[in-house]
C-alpha positions in Angstrom: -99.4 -6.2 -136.6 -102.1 -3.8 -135.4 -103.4 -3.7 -131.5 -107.2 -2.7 -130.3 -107.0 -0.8 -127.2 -110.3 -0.6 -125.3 -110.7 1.1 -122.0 -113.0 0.1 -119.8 -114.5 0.9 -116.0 -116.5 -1.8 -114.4 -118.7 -1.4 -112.0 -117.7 -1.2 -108.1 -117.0 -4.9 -107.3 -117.4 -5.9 -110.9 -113.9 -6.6 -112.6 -113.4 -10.1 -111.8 -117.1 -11.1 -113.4 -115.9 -9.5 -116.1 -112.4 -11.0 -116.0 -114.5 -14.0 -116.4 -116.4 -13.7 -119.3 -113.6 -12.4 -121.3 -111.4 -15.4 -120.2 -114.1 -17.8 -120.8 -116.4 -16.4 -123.8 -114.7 -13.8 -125.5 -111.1 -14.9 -126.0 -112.8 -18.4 -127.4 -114.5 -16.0 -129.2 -111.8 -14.1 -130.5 -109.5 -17.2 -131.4 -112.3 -17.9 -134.2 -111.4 -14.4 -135.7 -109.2 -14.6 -138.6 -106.2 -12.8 -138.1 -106.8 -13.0 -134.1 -102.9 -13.2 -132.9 -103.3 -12.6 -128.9 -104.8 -10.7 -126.0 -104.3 -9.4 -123.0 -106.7 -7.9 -119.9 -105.1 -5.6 -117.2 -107.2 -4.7 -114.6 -107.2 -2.7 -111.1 -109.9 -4.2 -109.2 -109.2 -0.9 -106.9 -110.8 0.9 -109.4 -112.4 -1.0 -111.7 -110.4 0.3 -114.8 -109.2 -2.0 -117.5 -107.4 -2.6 -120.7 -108.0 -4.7 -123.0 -105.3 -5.5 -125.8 -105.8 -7.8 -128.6 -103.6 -8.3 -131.6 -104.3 -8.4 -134.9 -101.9 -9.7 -137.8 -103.6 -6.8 -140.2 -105.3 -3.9 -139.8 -107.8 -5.6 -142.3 -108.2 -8.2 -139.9 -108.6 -5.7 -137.1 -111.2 -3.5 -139.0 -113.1 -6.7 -140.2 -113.8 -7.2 -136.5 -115.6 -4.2 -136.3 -117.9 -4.1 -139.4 -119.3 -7.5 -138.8 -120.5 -6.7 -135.7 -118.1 -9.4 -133.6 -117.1 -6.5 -131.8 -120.4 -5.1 -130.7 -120.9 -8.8 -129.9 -118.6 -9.3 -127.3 -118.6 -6.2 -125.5 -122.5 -6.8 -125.1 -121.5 -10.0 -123.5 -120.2 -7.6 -120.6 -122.1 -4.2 -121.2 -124.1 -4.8 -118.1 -121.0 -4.5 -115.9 -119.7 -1.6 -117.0 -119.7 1.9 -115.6 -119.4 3.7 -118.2 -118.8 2.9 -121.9 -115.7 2.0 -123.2 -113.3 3.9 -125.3 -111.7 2.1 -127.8 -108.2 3.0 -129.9 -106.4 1.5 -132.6 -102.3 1.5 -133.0 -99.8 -0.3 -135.1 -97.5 -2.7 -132.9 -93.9 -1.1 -133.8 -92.3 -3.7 -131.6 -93.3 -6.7 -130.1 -91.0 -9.2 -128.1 
């Protein structure tokens, strides 16, 4: 299983807009992706910093993502809100309960 990390900084007053659109557009979004096995968004509306986790069953799956442009695609759905852009990382889940 491999995990996308992306880190993100919203705009002051911003993080539960984009709480919003992940819950309701891109999660629906990202259940359609083959391979799609979860997600998670922590936030600190405080400081507008977030992390976004989602799980992929293969790093195939998790790289396919990015070449088709559904990636792109969904952070555009939110681009508006953010401070600054987002950094993204990639890491193999070693455990997972």
């Amino acid at each position: 299983m491999f995990a996308r990390v992306l880190t993100i900084h919203t705009q002051t007053g911003k993080t539960e807009e984009a709480a919003a659109i992940y819950r309701d557009s891109i999660l629906p979004a990202a259940q359609q992706q083959t391979g799609f096995s979860g997600a998670l968004l922590l936030t600190d509306p405080a400081t507008g910093k977030g992390i976004s986790i989602t799980l992929w069953e293969t790093e195939a799956d998790q790289k396919a993502g990015e070449s088709s442009g559904y990636l792109q695609e969904q952070l555009g759905k939110v681009a508006t809100l953010f401070a600054k852009p987002p950094q993204r990382e990639s890491f193999m889940v070693s455990v997972k309960a």
